[in-house]
C-alpha positions as CSV (number, residue, x, y, z in Angstrom):
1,X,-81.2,35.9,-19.6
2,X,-79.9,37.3,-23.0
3,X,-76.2,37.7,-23.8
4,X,-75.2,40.5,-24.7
5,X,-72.6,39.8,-28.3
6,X,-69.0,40.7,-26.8
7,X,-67.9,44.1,-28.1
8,X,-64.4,43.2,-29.9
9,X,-61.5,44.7,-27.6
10,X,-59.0,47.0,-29.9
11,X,-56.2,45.3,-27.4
12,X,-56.8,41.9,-28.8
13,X,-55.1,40.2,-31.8
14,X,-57.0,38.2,-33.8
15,X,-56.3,34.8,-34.6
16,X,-53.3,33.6,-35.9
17,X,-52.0,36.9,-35.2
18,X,-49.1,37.3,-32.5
19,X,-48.7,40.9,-30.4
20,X,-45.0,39.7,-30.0
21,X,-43.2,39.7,-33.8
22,X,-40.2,39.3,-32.4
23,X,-40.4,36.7,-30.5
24,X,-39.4,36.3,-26.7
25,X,-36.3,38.2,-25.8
26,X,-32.8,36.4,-25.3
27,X,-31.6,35.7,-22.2
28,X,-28.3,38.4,-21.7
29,X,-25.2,36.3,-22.6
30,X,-22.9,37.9,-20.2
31,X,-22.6,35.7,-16.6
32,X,-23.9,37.6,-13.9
33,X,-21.2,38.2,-11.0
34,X,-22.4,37.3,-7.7
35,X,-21.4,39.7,-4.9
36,X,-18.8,37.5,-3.8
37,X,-16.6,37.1,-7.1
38,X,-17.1,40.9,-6.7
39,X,-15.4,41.3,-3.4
40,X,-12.7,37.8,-4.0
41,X,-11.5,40.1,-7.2
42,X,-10.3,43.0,-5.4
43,X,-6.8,43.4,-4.5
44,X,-5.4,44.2,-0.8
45,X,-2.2,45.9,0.5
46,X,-0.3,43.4,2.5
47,X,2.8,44.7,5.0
48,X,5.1,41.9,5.8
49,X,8.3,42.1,7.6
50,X,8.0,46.3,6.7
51,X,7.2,45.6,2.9
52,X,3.7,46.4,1.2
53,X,3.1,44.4,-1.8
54,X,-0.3,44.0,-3.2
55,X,-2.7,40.4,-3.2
56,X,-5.5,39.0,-4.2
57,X,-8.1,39.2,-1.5
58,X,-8.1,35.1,-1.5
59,X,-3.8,34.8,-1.0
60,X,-4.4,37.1,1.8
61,X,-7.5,35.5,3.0
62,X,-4.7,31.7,2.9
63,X,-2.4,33.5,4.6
64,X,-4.0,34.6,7.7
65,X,-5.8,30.9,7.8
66,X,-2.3,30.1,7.7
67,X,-1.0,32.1,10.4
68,X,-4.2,31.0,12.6
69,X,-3.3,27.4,12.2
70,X,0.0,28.1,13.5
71,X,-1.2,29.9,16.6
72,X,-3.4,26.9,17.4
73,X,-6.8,27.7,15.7
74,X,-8.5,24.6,15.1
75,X,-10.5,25.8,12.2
76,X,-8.1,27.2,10.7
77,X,-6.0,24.3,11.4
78,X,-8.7,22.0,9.8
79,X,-9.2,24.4,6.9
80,X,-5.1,24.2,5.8
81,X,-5.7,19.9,6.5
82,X,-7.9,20.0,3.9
83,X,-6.1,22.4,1.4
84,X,-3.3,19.6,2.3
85,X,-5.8,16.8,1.7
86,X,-6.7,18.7,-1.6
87,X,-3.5,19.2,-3.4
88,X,-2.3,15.6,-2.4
89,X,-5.3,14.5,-4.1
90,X,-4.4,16.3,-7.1
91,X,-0.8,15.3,-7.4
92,X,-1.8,11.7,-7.1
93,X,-4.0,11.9,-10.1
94,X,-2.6,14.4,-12.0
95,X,1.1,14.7,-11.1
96,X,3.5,13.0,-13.4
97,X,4.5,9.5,-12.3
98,X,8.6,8.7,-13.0
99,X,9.2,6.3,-15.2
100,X,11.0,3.8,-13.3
101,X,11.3,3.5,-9.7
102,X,15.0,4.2,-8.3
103,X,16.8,1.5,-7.1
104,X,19.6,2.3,-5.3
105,X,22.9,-0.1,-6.0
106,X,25.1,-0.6,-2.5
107,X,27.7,-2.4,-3.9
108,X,31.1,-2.5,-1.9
109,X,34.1,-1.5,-4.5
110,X,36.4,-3.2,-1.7
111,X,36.3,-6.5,-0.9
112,X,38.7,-6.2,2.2
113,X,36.6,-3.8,3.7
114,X,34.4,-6.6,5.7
115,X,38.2,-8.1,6.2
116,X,39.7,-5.0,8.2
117,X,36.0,-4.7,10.2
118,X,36.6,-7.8,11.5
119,X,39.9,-7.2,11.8
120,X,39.0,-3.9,14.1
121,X,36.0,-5.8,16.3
122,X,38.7,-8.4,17.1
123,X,36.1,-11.0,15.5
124,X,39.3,-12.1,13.1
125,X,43.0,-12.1,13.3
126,X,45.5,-12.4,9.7
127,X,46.7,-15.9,9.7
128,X,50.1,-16.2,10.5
129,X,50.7,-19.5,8.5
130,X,49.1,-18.3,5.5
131,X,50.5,-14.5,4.7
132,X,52.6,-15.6,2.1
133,X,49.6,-16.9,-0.1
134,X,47.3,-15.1,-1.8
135,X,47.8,-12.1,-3.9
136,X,48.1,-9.1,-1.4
137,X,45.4,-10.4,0.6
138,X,46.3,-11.8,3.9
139,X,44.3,-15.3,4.9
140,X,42.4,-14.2,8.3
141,X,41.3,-16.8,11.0
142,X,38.3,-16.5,13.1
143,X,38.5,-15.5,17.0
144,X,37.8,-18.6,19.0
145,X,35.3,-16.6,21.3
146,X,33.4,-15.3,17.9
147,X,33.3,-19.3,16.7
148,X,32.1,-20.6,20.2
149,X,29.3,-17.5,20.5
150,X,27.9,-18.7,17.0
151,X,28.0,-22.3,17.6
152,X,25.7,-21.8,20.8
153,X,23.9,-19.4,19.3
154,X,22.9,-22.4,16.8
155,X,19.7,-24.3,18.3
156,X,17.9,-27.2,16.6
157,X,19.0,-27.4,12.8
158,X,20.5,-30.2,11.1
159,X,23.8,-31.5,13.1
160,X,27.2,-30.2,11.7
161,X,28.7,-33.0,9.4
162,X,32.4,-33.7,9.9
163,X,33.3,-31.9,6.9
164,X,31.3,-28.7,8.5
165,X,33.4,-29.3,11.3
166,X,36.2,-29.8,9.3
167,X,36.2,-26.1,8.1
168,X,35.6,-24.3,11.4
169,X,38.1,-25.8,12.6
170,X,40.8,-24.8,9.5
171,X,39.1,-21.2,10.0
172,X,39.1,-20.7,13.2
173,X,42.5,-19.9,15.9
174,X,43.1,-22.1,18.4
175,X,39.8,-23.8,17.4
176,X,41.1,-27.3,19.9
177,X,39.4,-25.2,22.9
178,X,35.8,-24.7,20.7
179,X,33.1,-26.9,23.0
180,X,30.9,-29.0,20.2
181,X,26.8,-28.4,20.9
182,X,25.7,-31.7,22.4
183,X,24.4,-34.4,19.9
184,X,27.8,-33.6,17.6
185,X,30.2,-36.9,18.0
186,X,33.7,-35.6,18.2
């Protein structure tokens, strides 16, 4: 078997020689729309309430998710869930924190206002002894019902000393009827 010398195609470069000067061509630059960014670009007619206004296909596509939430679709409402989900999400990292938490003040201008509420509950009663002291304030004395109530509400605890004693008795009317809690020498 003799070979036969290959015949030189006129197709074929010779070496070093390139059939392509310029090279492979560039990719285009411009992004390529899918069909979808096609259709979500277009705008719609939207009547609401008897007035047309135009929207982007995706605000109309929220608002009827919206409006099936509300009726009681489930996908729909799990769909507006996560849109809530979302933008919490984004407010908690992104959303500017305030500087320094409010703290609200409750401070009483008044310092006879506790005075006339126990007043009204008929939990004190102005001292008739004592009106002439003080300046403008009248000296109250506790009920003896409120005193007695307290004292058995009291369980365990240390013991009252006698100077305890002492001043519930100066604060409180007609504090000879108040029953001591056992254990409290009298």
């Amino acid at each position: 078997m003799s070979k036969k010398p290959r015949s030189k195609n006129p197709a074929w470069f010779g070496k070093g020689q390139t059939g392509n000067p310029g090279g492979r061509p560039r990719k285009s630059q411009a992004p390529q729309s899918s069909s979808f960014d096609i259709v979500m670009d277009k705008t719609v007619f939207v009547t609401r309430e008897g007035v047309a206004r135009e929207v982007e296909l995706e605000e109309a596509l929220q608002q009827r998710t919206y409006q099936d939430a509300l009726a009681g679709n489930a996908i729909a409402q799990r769909q507006v869930l996560k849109w809530i989900m979302q933008h919490d999400a984004w407010n908690e990292k992104y959303a500017p924190k305030p500087a320094h938490p409010a703290v609200p003040r409750r401070i009483s201008p008044d310092p006879d206002n506790a005075d006339a509420a126990l007043v009204l509950l008929g939990i004190a009663a102005p001292n008739p002894k004592r009106t002439a002291f003080g300046d403008g304030r009248t000296p109250l004395l506790l009920e003896h019902w409120s005193v007695q109530l307290a004292l058995s509400a009291r369980r365990g605890g240390q013991r009252l000393t006698e100077s305890e004693r002492h001043a519930i008795r100066r604060c409180t009317r007609d504090a000879g009827s108040l029953r001591w809690p056992r254990g409290t020498e009298e």
